[in-house]
Every structure is written in structure tokens, then in C-alpha cells.
GUSE-815068 format. One record per atom (N, C-alpha, C): residue number from 1; atom name; y, x, z; chain. Coordinates in steps of 0.001 Angstrom, whole numbers. Example, Ala and Ser with C-alpha at 12.3 -4.5 7.8 and 13.67 -1.06 7.14 Angstrom:
# GUSE-815068
NODE  num  atome        v        u        w  chaine
NODE    1      N    -5690    13190     7800       A
NODE    1     CA    -4500    12300     7800       A
NODE    1      C    -3300    13200     7800       A
NODE    2      N    -2250    12850     7080       A
NODE    2     CA    -1060    13670     7140       A
NODE    2      C       30    12900     7870       A
***
This chain:
# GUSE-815068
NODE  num  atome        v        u        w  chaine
NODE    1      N   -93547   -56031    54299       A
NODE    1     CA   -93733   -57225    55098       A
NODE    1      C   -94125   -58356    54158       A
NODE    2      N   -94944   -59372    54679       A
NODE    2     CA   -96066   -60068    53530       A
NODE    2      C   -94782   -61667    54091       A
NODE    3      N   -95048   -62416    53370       A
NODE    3     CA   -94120   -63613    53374       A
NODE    3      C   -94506   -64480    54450       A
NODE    4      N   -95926   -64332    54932       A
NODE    4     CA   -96760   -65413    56178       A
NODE    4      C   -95830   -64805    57686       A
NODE    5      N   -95671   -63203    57414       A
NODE    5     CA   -95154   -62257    58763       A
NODE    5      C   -93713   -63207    58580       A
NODE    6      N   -92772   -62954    57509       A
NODE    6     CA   -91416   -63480    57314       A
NODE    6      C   -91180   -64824    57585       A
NODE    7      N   -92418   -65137    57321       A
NODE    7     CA   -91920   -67331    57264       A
NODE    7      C   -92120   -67340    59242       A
NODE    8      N   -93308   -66683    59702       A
NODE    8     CA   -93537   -66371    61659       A
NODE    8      C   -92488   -66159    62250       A
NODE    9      N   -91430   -65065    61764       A
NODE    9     CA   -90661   -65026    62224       A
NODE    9      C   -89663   -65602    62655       A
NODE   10      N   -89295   -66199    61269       A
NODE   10     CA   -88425   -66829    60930       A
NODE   10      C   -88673   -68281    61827       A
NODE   11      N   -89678   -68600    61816       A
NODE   11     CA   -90046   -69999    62878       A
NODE   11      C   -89193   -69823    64525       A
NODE   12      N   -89732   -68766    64704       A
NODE   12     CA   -89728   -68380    65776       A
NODE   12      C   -88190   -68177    66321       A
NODE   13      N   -87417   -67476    65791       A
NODE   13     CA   -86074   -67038    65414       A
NODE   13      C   -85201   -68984    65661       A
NODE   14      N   -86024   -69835    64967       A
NODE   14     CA   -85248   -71507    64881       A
NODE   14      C   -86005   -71642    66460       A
NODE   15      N   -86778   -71521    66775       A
NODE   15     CA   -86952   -72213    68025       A
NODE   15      C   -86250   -71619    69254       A
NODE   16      N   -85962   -70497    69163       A
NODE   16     CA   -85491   -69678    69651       A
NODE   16      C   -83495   -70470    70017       A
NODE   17      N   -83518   -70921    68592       A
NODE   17     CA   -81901   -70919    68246       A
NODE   17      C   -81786   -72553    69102       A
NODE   18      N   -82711   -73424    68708       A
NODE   18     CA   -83300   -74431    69071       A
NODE   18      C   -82849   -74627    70718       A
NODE   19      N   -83805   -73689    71407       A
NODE   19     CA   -83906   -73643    72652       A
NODE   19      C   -82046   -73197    73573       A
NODE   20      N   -81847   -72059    72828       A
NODE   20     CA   -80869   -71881    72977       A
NODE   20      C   -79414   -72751    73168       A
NODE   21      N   -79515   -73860    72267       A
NODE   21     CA   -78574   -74707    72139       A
NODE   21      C   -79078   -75773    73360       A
NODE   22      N   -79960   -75464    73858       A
NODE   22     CA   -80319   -76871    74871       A
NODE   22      C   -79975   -76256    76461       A
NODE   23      N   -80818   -75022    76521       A
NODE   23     CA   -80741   -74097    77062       A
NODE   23      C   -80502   -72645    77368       A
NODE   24      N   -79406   -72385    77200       A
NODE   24     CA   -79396   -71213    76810       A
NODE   24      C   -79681   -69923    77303       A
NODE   25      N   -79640   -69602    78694       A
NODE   25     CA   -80475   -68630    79691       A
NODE   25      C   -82060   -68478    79446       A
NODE   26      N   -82190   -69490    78094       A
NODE   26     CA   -83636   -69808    78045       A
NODE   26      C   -84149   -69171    76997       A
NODE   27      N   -83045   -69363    76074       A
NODE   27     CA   -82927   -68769    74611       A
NODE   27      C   -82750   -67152    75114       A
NODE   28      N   -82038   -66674    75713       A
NODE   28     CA   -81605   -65067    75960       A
NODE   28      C   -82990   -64879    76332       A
NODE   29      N   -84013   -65374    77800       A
NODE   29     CA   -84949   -64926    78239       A
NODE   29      C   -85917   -64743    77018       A
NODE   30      N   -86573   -65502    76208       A
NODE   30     CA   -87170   -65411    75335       A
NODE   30      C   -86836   -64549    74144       A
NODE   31      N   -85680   -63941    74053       A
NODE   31     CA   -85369   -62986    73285       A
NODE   31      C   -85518   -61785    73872       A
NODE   32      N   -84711   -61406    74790       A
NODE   32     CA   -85156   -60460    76175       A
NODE   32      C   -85651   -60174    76928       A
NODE   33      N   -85905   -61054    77723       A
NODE   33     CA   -86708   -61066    79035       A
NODE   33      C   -85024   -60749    79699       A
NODE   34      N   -85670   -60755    81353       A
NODE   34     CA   -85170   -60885    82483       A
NODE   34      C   -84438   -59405    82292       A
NODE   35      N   -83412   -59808    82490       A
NODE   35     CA   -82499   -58166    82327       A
NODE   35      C   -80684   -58513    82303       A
NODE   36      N   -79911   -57524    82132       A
NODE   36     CA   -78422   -57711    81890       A
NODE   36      C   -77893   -58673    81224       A
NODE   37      N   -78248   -58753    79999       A
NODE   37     CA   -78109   -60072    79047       A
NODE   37      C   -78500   -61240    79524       A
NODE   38      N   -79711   -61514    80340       A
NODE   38     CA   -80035   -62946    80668       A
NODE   38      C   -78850   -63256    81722       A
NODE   39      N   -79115   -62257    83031       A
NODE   39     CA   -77848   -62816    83837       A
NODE   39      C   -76334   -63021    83132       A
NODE   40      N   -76082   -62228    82415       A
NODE   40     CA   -74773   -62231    81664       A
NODE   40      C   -74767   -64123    81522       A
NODE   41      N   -75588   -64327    80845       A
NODE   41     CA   -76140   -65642    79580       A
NODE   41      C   -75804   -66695    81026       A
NODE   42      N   -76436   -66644    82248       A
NODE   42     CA   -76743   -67416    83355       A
NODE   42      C   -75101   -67960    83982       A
NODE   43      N   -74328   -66247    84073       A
NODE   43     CA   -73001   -66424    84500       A
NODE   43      C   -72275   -67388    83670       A
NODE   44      N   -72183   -66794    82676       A
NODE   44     CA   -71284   -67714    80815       A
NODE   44      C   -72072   -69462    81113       A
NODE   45      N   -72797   -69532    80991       A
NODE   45     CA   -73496   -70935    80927       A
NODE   45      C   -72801   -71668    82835       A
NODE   46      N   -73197   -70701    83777       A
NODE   46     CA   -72253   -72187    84506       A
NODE   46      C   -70726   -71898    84493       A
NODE   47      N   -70328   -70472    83880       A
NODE   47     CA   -68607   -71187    83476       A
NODE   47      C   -68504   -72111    82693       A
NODE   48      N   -69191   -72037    81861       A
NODE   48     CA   -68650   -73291    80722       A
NODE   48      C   -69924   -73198    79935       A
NODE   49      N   -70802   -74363    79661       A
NODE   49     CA   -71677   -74797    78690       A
NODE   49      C   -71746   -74117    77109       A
NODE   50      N   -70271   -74083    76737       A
NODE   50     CA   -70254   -73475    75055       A
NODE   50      C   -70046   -71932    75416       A
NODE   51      N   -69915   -70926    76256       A
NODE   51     CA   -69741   -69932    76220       A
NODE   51      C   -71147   -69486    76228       A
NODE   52      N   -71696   -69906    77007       A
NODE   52     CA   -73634   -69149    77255       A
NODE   52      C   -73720   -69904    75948       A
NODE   53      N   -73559   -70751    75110       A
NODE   53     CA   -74248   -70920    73535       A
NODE   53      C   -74519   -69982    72853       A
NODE   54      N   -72939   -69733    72790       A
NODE   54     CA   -72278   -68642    72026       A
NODE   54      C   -72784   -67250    72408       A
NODE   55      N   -72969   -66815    73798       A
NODE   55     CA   -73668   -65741    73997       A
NODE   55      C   -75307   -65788    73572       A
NODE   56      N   -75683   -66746    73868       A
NODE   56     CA   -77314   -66812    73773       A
NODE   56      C   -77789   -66589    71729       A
NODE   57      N   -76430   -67103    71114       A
NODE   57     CA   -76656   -67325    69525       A
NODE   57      C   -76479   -65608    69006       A
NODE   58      N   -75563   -65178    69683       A
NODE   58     CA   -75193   -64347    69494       A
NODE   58      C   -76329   -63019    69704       A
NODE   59      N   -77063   -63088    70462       A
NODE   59     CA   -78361   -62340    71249       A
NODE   59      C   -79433   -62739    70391       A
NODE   60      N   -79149   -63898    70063       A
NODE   60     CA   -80538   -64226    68802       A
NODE   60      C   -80581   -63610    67784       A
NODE   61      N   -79327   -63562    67093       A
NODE   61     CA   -79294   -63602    65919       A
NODE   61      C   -78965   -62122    65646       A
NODE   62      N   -78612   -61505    66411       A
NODE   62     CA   -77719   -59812    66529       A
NODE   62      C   -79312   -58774    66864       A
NODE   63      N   -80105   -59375    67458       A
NODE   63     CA   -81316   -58461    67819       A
NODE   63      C   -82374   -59047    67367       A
NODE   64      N   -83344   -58013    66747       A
NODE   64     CA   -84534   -58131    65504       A
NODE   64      C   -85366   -56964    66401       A
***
């Protein structure tokens, strides 16, 4: 892997984390797509704001 692929990623991965912290059903979709994890992310986020974070950071950062 050439350093231009690594630095892309890596962008991508912060906006991702970015989005996540604002929105986080938003952050899961863009990691996933529409599936188990997003609804999971949807439920956690209107129990409580810091739980869908925490799930959505967690989905970012755990899957490559």
C-alpha cells in the first residue's frame, strides 16, 4: 500500500469519525450502509445521544 492510498484513507476514516460525533446513524451508514448496525446505531442514539457515539466510534474504528 503506497502512502497517497494510506493518507485517503485515513482522511476518510476522520470524516467519518467527524460525522459520527455530530451524527451518528450517519457515521454507521457511511461505514455500512443500511443494515443491523445502522438500526442498532438509530435505537442507541434516541436512547441517549453518547451511546449511538460510542456505538458509531466503535463501528468506525473496529471495521477496515
Amino acid at each position: 500500500m503506497n502512502h497517497s492510498t494510506t493518507t485517503h484513507e485515513g482522511s476518510k476514516d476522520l470524516l467519518r469519525i467527524i460525522v459520527a460525533i455530530l451524527l451518528p446513524p450517519v457515521g454507521v451508514l457511511m461505514q455500512v450502509g443500511f443494515g443491523a448496525q445502522f438500526w442498532l446505531n438509530v435505537v442507541l442514539t434516541l436512547l441517549g445521544y453518547i451511546p449511538g457515539i460510542i456505538h458509531a466510534l466503535y463501528i468506525i474504528l473496529t471495521r477496515k
